[in-house]
ZADO-1210 file (C-alpha; in nm, 4 decimals, padded with zeros to 6 digits):
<atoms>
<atom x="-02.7944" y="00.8159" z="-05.2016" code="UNK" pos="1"/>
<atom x="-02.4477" y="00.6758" z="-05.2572" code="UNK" pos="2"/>
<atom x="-02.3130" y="00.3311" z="-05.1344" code="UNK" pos="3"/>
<atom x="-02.1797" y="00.4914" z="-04.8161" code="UNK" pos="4"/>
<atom x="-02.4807" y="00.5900" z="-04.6644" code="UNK" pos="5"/>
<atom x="-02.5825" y="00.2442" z="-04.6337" code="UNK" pos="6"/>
<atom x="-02.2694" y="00.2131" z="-04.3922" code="UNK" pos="7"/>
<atom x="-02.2791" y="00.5002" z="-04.2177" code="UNK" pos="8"/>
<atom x="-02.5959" y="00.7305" z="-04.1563" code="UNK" pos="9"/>
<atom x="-02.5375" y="01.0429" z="-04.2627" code="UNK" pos="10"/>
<atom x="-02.5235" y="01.3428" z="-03.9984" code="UNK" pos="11"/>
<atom x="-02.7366" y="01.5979" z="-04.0493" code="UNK" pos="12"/>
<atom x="-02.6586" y="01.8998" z="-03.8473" code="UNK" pos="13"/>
<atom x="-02.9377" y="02.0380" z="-03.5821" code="UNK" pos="14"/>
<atom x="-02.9077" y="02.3699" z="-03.4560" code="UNK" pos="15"/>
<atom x="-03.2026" y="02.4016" z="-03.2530" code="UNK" pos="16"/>
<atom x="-03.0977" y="02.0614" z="-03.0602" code="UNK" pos="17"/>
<atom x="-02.7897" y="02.2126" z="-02.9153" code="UNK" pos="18"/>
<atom x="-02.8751" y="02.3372" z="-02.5332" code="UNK" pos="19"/>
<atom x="-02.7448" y="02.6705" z="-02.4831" code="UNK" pos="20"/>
<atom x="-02.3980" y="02.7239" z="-02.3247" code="UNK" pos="21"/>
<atom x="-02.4069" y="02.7203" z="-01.9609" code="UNK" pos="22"/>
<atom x="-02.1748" y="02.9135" z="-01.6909" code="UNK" pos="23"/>
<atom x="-01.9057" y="02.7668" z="-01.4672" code="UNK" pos="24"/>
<atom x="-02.0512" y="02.5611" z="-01.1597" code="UNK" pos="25"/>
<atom x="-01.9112" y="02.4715" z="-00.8590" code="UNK" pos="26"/>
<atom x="-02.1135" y="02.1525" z="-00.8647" code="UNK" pos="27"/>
<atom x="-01.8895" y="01.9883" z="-01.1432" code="UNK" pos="28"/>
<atom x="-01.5854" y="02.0075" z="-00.8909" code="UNK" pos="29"/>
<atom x="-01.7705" y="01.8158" z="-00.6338" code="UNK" pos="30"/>
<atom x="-01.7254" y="01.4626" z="-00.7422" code="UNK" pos="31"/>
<atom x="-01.3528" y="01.4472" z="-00.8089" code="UNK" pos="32"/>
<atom x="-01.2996" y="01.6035" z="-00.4779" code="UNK" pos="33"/>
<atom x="-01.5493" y="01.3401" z="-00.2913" code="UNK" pos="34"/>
<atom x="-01.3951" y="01.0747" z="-00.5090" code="UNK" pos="35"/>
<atom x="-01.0270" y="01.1800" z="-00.4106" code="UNK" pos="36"/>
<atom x="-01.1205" y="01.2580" z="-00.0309" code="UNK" pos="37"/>
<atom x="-01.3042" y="00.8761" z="00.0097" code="UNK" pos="38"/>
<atom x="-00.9939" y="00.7240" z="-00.1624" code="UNK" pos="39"/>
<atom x="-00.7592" y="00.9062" z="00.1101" code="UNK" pos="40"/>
<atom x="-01.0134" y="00.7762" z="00.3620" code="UNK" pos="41"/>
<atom x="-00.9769" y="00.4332" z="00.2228" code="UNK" pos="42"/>
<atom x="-00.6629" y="00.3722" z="00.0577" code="UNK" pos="43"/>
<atom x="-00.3722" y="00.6173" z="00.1767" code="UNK" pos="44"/>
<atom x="-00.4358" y="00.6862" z="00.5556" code="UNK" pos="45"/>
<atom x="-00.4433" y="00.2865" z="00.6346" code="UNK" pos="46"/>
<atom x="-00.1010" y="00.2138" z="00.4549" code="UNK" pos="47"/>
<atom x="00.0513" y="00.4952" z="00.6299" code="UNK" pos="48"/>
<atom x="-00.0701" y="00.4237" z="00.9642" code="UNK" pos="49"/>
<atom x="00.0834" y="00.0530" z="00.9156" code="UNK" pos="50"/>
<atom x="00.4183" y="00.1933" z="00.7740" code="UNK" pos="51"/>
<atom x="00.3889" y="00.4130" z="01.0962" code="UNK" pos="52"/>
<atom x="00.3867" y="00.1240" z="01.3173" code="UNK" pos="53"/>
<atom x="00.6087" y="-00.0793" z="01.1480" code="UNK" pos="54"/>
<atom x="00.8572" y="00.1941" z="01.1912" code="UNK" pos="55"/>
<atom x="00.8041" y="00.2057" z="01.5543" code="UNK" pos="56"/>
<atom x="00.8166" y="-00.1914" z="01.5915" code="UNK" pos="57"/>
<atom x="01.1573" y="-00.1724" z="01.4351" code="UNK" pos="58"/>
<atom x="01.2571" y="00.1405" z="01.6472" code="UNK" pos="59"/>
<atom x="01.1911" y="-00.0961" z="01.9734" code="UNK" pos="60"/>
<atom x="01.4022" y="-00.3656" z="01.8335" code="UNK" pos="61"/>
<atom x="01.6366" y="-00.5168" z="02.0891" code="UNK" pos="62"/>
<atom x="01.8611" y="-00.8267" z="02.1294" code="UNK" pos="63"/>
<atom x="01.7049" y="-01.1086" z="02.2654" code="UNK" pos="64"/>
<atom x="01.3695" y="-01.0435" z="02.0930" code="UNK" pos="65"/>
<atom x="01.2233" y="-01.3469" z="01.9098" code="UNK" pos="66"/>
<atom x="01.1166" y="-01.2230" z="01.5190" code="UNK" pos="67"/>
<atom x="00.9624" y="-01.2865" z="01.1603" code="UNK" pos="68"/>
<atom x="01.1146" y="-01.2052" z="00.8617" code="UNK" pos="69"/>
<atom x="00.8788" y="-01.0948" z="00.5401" code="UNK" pos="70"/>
<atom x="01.0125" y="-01.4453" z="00.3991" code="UNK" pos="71"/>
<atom x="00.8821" y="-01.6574" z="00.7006" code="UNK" pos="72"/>
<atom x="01.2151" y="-01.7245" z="00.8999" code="UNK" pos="73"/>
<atom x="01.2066" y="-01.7044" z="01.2604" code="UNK" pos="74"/>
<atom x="01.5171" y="-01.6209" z="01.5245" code="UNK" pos="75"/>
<atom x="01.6096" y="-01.4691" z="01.7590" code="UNK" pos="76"/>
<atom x="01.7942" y="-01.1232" z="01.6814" code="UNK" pos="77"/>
<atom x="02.1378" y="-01.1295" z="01.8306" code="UNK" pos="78"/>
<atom x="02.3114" y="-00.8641" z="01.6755" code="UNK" pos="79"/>
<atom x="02.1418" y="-00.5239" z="01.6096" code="UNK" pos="80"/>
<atom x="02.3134" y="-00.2730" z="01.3498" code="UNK" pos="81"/>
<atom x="02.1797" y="00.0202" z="01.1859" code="UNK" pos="82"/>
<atom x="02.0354" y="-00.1117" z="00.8955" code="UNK" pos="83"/>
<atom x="02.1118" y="-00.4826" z="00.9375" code="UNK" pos="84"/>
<atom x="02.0237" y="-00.7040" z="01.1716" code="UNK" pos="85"/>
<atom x="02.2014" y="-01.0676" z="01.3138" code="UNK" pos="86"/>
<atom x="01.9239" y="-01.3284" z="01.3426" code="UNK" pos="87"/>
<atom x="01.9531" y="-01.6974" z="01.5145" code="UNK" pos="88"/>
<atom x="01.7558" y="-01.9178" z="01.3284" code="UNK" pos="89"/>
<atom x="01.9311" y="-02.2453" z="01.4684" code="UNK" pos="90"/>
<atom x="02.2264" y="-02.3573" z="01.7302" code="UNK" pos="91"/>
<atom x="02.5179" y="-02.1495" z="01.5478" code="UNK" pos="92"/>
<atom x="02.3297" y="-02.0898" z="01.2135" code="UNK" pos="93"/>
<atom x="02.3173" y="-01.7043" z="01.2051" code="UNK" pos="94"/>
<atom x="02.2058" y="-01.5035" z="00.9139" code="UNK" pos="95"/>
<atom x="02.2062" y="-01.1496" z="00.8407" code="UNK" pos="96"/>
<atom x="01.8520" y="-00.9617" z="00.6860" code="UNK" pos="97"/>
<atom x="01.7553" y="-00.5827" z="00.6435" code="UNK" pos="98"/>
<atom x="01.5899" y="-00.4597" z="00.9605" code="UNK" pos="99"/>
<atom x="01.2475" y="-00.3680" z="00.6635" code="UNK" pos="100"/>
<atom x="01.2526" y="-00.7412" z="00.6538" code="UNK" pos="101"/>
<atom x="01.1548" y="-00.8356" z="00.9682" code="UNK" pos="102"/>
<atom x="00.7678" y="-00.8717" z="00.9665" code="UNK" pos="103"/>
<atom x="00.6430" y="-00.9478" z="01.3646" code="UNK" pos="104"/>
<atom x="00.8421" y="-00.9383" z="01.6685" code="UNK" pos="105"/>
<atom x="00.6970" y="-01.2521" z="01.8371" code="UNK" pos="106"/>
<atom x="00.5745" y="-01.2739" z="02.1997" code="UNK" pos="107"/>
<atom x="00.8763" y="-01.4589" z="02.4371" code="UNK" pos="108"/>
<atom x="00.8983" y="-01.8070" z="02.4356" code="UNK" pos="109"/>
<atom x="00.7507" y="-01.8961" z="02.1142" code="UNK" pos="110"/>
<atom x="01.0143" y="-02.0685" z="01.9476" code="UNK" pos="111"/>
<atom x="01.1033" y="-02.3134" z="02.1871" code="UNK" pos="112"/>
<atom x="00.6989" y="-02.3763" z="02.1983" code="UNK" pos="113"/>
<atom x="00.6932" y="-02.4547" z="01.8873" code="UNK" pos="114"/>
</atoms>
């Protein structure tokens, strides 16, 4: 016995513990595939269904249409371009944001509601 055996067990080896070597199986496959069909299920199909809509939101943007921007400024749009777009947040305050940016297109009459 030297000093580090009292550190480390030593390994002795076991040949008769080892369970024989078994043949490919379908079975092992099954989990990641489960695993990566429930995180489609969950994860990917929702965020493209929204990006989907959002698309189509944007597609029926038209002048006159009362919005929210990602950054929480509401107008009305005023000027439509292809990527840009001309929003009125105020009498003669008009500022330009991406058309991604705008968040909701809000039902009529909401900003003078509010």
């Amino acid at each position: 016995m030297n000093l580090l055996d009292l550190v480390i067990a030593p390994a002795y080896a076991q040949a008769a513990a080892q369970p024989a070597a078994q043949g490919f199986s379908g079975m092992s496959l099954l989990f990641p595939i489960l695993l990566i069909g429930i995180m489609y299920f969950l994860m990917i199909r929702p965020q493209m269904k929204r990006a989907k809509e959002h698309k189509a939101m944007l597609e029926k943007l038209s002048k006159g249409d009362e919005v929210l921007t990602n950054g929480g400024i509401a107008g009305t749009v005023t000027e439509l371009g292809d990527n840009f777009v001309t929003v009125e947040i105020a009498d003669n305050v008009r500022i330009r944001v991406q058309k991604g940016a705008i968040g909701n297109v809000l039902p009529k009459g909401t900003l003078k509601s509010a």
